[in-house]
C-alpha positions as CSV (number, residue, x, y, z in Angstrom):
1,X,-15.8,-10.8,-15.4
2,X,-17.5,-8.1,-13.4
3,X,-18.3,-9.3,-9.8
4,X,-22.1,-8.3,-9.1
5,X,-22.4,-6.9,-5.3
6,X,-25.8,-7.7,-3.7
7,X,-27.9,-4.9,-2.1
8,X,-27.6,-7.0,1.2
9,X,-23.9,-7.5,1.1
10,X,-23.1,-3.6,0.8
11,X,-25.5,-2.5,3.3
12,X,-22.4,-4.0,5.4
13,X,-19.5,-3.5,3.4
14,X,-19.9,0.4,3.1
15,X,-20.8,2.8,6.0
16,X,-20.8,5.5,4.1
17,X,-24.5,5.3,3.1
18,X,-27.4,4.2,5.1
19,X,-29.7,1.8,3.6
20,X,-28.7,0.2,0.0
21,X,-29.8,2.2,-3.2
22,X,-29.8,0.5,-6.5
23,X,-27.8,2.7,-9.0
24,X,-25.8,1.3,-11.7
25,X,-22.7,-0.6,-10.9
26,X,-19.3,0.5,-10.9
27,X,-17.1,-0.9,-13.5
28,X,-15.5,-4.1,-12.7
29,X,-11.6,-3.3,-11.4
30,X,-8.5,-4.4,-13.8
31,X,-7.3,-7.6,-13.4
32,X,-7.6,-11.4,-12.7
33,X,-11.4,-11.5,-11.4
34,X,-13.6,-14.7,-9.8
35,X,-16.5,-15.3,-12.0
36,X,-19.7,-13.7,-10.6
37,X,-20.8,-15.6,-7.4
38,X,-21.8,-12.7,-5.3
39,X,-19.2,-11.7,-2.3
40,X,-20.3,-12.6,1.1
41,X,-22.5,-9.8,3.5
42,X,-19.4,-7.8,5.3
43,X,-18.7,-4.5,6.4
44,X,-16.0,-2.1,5.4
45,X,-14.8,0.8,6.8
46,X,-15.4,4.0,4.6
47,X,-14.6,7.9,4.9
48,X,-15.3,9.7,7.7
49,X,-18.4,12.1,7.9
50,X,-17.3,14.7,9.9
51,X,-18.1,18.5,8.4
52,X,-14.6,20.2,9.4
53,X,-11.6,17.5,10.7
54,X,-12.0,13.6,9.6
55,X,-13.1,11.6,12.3
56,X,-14.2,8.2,11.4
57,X,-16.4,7.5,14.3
58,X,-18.5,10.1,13.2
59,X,-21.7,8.8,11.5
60,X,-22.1,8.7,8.0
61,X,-24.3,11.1,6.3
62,X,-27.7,9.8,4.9
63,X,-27.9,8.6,1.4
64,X,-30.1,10.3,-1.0
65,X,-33.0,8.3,-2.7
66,X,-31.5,6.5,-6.0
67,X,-33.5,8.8,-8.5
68,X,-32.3,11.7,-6.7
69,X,-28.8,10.7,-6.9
70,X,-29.0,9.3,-10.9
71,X,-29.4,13.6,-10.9
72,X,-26.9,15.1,-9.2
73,X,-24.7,12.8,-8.1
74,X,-20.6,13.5,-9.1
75,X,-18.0,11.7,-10.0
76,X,-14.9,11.9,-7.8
77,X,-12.3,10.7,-10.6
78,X,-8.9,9.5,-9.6
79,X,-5.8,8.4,-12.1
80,X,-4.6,5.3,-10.8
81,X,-0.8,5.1,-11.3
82,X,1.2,1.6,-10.7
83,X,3.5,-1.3,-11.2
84,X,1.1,-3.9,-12.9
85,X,4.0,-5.5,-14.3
86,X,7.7,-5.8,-14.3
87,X,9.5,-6.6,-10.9
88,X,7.4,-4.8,-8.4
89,X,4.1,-5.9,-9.8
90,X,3.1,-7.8,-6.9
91,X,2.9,-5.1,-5.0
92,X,1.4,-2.8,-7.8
93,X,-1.3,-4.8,-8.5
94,X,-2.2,-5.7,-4.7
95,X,-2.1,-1.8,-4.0
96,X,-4.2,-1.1,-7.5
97,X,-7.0,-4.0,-7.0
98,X,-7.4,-2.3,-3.6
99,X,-8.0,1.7,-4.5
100,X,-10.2,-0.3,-7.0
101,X,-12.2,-2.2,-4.6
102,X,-12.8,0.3,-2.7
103,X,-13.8,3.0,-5.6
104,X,-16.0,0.0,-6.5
105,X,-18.3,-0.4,-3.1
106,X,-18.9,3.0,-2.7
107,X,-19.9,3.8,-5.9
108,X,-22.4,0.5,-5.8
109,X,-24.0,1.5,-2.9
110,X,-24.6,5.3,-4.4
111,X,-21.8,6.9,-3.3
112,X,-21.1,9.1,-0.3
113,X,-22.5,12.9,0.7
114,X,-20.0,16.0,1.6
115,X,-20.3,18.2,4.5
116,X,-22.3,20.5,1.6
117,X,-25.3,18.0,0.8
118,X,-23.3,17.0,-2.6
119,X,-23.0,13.1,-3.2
120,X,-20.4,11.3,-5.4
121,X,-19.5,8.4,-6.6
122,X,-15.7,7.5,-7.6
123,X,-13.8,6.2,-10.5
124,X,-10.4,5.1,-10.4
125,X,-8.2,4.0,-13.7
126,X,-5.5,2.2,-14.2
127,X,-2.1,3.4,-15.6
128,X,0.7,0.5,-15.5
129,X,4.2,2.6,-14.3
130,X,6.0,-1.0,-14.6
131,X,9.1,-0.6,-13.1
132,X,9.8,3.0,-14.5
133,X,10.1,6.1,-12.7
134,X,9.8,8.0,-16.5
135,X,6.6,6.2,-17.2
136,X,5.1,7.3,-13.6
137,X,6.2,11.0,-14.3
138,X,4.3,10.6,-17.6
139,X,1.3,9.2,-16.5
140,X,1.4,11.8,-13.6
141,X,1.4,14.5,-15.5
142,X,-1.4,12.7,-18.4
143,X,-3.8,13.3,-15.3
144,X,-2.9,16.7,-14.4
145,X,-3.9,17.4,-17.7
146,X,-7.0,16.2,-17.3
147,X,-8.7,18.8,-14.9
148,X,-11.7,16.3,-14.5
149,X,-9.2,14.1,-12.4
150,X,-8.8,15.2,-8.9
151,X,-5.6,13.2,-7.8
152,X,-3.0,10.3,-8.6
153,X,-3.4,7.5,-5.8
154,X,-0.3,5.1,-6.2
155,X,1.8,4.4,-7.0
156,X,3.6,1.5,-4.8
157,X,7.1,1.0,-5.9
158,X,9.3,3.8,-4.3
159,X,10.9,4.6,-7.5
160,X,7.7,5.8,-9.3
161,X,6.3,7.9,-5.9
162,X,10.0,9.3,-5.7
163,X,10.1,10.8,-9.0
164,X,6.5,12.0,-8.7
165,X,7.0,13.8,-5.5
166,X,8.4,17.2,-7.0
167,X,6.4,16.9,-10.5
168,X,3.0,16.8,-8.5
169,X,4.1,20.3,-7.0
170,X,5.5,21.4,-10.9
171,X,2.2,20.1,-12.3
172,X,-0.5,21.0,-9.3
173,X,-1.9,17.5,-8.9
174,X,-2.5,15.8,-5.2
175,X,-0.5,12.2,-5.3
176,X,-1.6,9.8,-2.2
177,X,1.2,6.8,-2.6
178,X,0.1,3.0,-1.8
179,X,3.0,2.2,0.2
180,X,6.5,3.5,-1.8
181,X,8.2,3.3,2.1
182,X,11.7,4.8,0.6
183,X,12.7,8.1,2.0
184,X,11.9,11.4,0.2
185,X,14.6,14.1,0.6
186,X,12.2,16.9,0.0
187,X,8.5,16.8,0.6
188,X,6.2,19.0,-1.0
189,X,1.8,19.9,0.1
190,X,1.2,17.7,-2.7
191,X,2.4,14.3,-2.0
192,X,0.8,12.2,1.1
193,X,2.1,8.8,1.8
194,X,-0.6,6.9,4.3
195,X,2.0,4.1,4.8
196,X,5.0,3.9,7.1
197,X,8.1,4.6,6.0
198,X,11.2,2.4,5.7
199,X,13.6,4.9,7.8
200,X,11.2,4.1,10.5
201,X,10.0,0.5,10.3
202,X,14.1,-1.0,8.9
203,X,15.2,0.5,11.8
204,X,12.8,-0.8,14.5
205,X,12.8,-4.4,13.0
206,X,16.5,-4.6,12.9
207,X,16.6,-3.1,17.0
208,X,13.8,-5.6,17.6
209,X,15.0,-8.6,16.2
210,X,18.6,-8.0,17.8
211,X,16.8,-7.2,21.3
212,X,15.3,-10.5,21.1
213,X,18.3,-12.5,19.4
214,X,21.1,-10.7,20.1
215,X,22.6,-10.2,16.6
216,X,26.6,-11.2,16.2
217,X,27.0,-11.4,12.5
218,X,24.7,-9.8,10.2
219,X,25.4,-9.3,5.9
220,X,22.9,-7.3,3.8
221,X,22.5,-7.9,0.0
222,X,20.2,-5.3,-2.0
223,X,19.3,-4.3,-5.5
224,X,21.3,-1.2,-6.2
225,X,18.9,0.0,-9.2
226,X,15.3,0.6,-6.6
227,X,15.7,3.0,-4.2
228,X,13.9,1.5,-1.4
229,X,15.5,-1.8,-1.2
230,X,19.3,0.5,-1.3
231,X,17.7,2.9,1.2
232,X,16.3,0.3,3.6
233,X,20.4,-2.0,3.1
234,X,21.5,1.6,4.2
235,X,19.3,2.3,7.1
236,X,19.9,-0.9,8.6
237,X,23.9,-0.9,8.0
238,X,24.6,2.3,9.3
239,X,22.8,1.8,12.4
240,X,24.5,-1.2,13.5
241,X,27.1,0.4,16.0
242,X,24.5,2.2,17.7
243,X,22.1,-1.0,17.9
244,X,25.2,-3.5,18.9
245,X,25.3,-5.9,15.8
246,X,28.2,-6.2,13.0
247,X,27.6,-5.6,8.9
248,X,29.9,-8.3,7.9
249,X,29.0,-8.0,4.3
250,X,27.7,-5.7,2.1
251,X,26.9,-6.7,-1.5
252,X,24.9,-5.4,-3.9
253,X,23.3,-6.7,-7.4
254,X,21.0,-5.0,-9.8
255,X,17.5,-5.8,-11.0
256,X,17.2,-8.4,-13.7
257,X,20.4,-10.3,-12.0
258,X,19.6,-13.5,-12.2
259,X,22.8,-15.8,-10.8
260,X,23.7,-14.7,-7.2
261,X,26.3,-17.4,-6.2
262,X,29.0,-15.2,-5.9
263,X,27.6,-12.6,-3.4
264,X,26.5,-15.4,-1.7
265,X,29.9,-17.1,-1.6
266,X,31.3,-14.4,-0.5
267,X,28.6,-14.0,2.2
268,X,28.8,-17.5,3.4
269,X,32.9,-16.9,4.2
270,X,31.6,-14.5,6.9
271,X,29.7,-16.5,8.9
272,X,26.9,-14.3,8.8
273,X,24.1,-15.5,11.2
274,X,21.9,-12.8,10.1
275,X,21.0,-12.2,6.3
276,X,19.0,-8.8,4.8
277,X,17.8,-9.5,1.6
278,X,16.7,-6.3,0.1
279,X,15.2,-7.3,-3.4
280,X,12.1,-6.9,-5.6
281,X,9.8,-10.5,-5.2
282,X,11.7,-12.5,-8.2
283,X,15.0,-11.8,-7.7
284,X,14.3,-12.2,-3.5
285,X,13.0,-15.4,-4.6
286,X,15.9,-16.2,-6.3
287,X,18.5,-15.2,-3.5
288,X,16.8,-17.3,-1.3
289,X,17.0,-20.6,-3.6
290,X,20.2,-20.1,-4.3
291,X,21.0,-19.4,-0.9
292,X,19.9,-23.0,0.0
293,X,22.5,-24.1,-3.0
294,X,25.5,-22.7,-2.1
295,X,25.0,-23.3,1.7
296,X,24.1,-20.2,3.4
297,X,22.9,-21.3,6.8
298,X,21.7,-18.0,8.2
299,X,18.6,-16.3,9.5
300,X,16.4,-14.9,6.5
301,X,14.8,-10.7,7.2
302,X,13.6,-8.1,4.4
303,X,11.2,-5.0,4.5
304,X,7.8,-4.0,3.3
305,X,6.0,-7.0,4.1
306,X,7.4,-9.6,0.8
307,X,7.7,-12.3,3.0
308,X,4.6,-12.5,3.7
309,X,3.4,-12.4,0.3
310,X,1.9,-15.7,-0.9
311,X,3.2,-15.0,-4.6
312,X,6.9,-14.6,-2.6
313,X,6.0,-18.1,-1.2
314,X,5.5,-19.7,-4.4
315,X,8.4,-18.1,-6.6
316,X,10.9,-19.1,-3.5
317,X,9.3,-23.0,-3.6
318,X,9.3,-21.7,0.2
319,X,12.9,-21.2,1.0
320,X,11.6,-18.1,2.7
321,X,9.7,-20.0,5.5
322,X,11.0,-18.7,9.2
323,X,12.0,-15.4,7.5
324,X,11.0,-12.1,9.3
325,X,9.3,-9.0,7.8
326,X,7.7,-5.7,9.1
327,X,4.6,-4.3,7.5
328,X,2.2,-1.7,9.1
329,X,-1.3,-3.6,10.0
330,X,-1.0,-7.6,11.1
331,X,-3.1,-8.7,8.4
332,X,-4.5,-11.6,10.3
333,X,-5.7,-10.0,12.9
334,X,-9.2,-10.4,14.4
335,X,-10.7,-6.9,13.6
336,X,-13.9,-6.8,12.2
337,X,-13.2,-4.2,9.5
338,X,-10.1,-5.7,8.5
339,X,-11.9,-8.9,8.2
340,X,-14.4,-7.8,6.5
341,X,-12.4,-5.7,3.9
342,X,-10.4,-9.0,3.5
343,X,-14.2,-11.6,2.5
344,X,-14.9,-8.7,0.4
345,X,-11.5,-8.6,-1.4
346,X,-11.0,-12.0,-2.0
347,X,-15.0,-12.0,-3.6
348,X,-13.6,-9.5,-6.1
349,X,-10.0,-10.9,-7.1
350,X,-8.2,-14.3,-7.5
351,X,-4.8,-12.8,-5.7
352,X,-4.6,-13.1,-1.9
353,X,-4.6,-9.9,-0.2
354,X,-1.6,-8.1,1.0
355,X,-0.7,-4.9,3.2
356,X,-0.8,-2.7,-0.5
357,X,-4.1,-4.1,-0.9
358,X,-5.2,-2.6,2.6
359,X,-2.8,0.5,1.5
360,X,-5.0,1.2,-1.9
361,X,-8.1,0.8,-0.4
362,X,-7.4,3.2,2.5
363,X,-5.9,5.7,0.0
364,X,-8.9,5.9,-2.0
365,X,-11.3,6.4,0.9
366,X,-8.5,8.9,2.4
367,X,-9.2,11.1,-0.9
368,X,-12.9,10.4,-0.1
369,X,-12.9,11.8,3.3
370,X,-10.8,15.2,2.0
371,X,-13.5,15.3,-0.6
372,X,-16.2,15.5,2.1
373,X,-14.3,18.3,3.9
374,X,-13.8,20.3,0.5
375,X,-16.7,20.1,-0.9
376,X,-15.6,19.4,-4.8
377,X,-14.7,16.5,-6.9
378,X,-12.2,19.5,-9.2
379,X,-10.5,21.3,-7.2
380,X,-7.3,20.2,-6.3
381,X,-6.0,23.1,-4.1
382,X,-8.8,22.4,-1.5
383,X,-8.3,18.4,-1.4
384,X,-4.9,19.2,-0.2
385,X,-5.9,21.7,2.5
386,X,-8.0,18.7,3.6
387,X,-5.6,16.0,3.3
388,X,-3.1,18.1,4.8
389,X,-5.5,18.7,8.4
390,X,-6.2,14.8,8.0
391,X,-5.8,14.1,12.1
392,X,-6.5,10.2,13.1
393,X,-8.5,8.9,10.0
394,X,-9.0,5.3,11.1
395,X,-8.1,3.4,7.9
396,X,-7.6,-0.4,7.6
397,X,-4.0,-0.1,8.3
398,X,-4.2,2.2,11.4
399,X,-4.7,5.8,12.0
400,X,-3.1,8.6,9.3
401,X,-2.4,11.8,10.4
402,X,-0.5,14.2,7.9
403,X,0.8,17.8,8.6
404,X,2.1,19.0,6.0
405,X,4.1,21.4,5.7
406,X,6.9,20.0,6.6
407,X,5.9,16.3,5.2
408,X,3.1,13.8,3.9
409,X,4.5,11.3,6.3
410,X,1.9,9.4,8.6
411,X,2.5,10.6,11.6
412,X,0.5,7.8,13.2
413,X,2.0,5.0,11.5
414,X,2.9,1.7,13.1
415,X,5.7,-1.1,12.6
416,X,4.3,-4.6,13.3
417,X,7.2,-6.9,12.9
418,X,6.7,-10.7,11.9
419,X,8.0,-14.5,11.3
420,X,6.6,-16.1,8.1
421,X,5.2,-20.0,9.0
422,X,3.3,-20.6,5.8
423,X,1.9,-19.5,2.5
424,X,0.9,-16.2,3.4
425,X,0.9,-17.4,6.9
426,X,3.1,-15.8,10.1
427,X,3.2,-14.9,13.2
428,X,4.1,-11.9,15.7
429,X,7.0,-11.1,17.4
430,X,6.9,-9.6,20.0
């Protein structure tokens, strides 16, 4: 059911408009949705106004008066590509229910105004890539088609943003990823990835955690079949010499597995202290379980935030509890616009919030902010000039900067690394 957003409540959720118009609401975002008790008053961080490089300190532009913009206002229209089912739909949804949310606000509260007077509001569908790097080419290259669509945000599993990478350059289409942390061989102007990547945050997690345990015996199991869980088992293995710890085991499964005894048995011989579990949420879920069963008594880490995930928490009947995980933003943290994105989430969805949640709002708004720059809702060649100048856009999940050429990394990206306590509970480590 569509959750209504009061005039009062999005006066402070979005800063990209001063005052609170009245237009027509957005359509309601895809999904498991509360029933329509109105989200509490908040304030959520929005595109930066600033008429040549983004700068989101800069104050927003004024809105228009609501019959002005029922006129002229545009529609910045955005082709939503991600895993709402299949293995990685945890994190497909999360990142999809955010770049929805945020589509959502500012099109409620009228939309936002370029550096050129024009004001726009934003739509973003919804194209389900399951687990299959084919079905995110297609849908990639469905809105490239469509020359009313302005760019693909998403998706979040590596292998769909991987396979889109050199197809966004074939087909001409901008693609800002929602998380996909697996290392691209060869970037291209079209593809941006906001989040960090794994080569980056695997590798400072595994030097932290031995800096503050002092590793002896560490084995690494990983789905061979999804290329950031391989990449991330492979970061973290070939470093060990240089960091000081030992890969006593190295075994490796595919997705869909669903009996994991004998890697484990294997693992348990070693006396492994240390265990990397590189695995989609149900087969990590089931790894860890089974762990318990067969007797592995050895310190639990994995990448891209899973542990962290209360649906990882239920699915593992919390055999994951004391686990560590890296993500880029400590979503429990005390700032106010993280907060706030959070109240306003949670009035909007039935799922908790995760790091790809904060990832597919900020993409959104990061197309937002090149749209300002540009000046047009259609033409794709200038949204990249923009994105590519992006310098210290202040998202949820920290600052993005992009240069591009030579990548769409995040060159401001940062690596917060943490023990799980709870339900979607944890704390830092420092």
């Amino acid at each position: 059911m569509r959750q209504q957003l009061s005039c009062v409540a999005l006066g402070s959720l979005v800063v990209l408009v001063v005052g609170c118009a009245a237009p027509t609401p957005a359509p309601a975002p895809a999904g498991a949705q509360k029933p329509s008790a109105p989200p509490a008053a908040a304030r959520a961080p929005a595109p930066a106004a600033a008429p040549q490089k983004p700068a989101a300190a800069q104050p927003p532009a004024q809105a228009k008066p609501a019959a002005a913009k029922a006129a002229v206002a545009k529609v910045v229209k955005l082709a939503g590509v991600n895993a709402m089912t299949a293995q990685s739909a945890s994190y497909g949804t999360r990142g999809q229910h955010g770049a929805q949310l945020a589509a959502k606000l500012v099109s409620a509260a009228g939309g936002f105004t370029d550096s050129c007077g024009n004001t726009y509001t934003i739509d973003v569908s919804t194209g389900d890539m399951a687990n299959d790097r084919n079905q995110a080419i297609a849908l990639g290259r469905k809105a490239a088609e469509d020359k009313d669509v302005l760019a693909v945000v998403g998706p979040t599993p590596s292998p769909g943003f991987i396979a889109l990478v050199p197809v966004a350059e074939q087909v001409k289409i901008p693609v800002v990823a929602i998380g996909a942390a697996a290392p691209i061989k060869e970037w291209n102007r079209w593809a941006y990835r906001p989040a960090v990547s794994a080569s980056l945050a695997d590798a400072q997690m595994a030097k932290r955690l031995h800096q503050k345990f002092k590793i002896g015996k560490m084995a690494l199991i990983y789905d061979q079949t999804q290329d950031a869980q391989a990449g991330s088992a492979k970061i973290v293995r070939d470093q060990a010499k240089d960091v000081g710890y030992e890969v006593v085991a190295y075994e490796a499964f595919r997705v869909g597995d669903q009996d994991f005894r004998t890697q484990l048995t294997k693992i348990k011989g070693t006396g492994a202290d240390w265990l990397g579990v590189y695995a989609a949420t149900p087969e990590l879920a089931k790894i860890t379980q089974q762990m318990v069963e067969v007797g592995v008594k050895a310190n639990l880490f994995t990448g891209f935030g899973t542990f962290n995930d209360p649906v990882a928490w239920d699915l593992s009947n919390g055999t994951i509890k004391g686990g560590y995980t890296w993500a880029g933003v400590n979503m429990n943290a005390k700032d106010q616009r993280l907060q706030d994105f959070i109240k306003a989430y949670k009035a909007n969805f039935t799922d908790e919030p995760t790091y790809y949640s904060a990832l597919g709002y900020d993409a959104v708004l990061l197309v937002a902010d090149g749209v300002k720059r540009s000046c047009s809702n259609v033409d794709r060649e200038k949204l990249i000039e923009a994105l590519s100048k992006t310098d210290g856009y202040q998202g949820i999940v920290g600052k993005i900067t992009f240069k591009n050429p030579p990548s769409g990394e995040n060159l401001t990206g940062d690596v917060v690394v943490t023990r799980t306590t709870g339900r979607g509970d944890f704390e830092l480590v420092e």
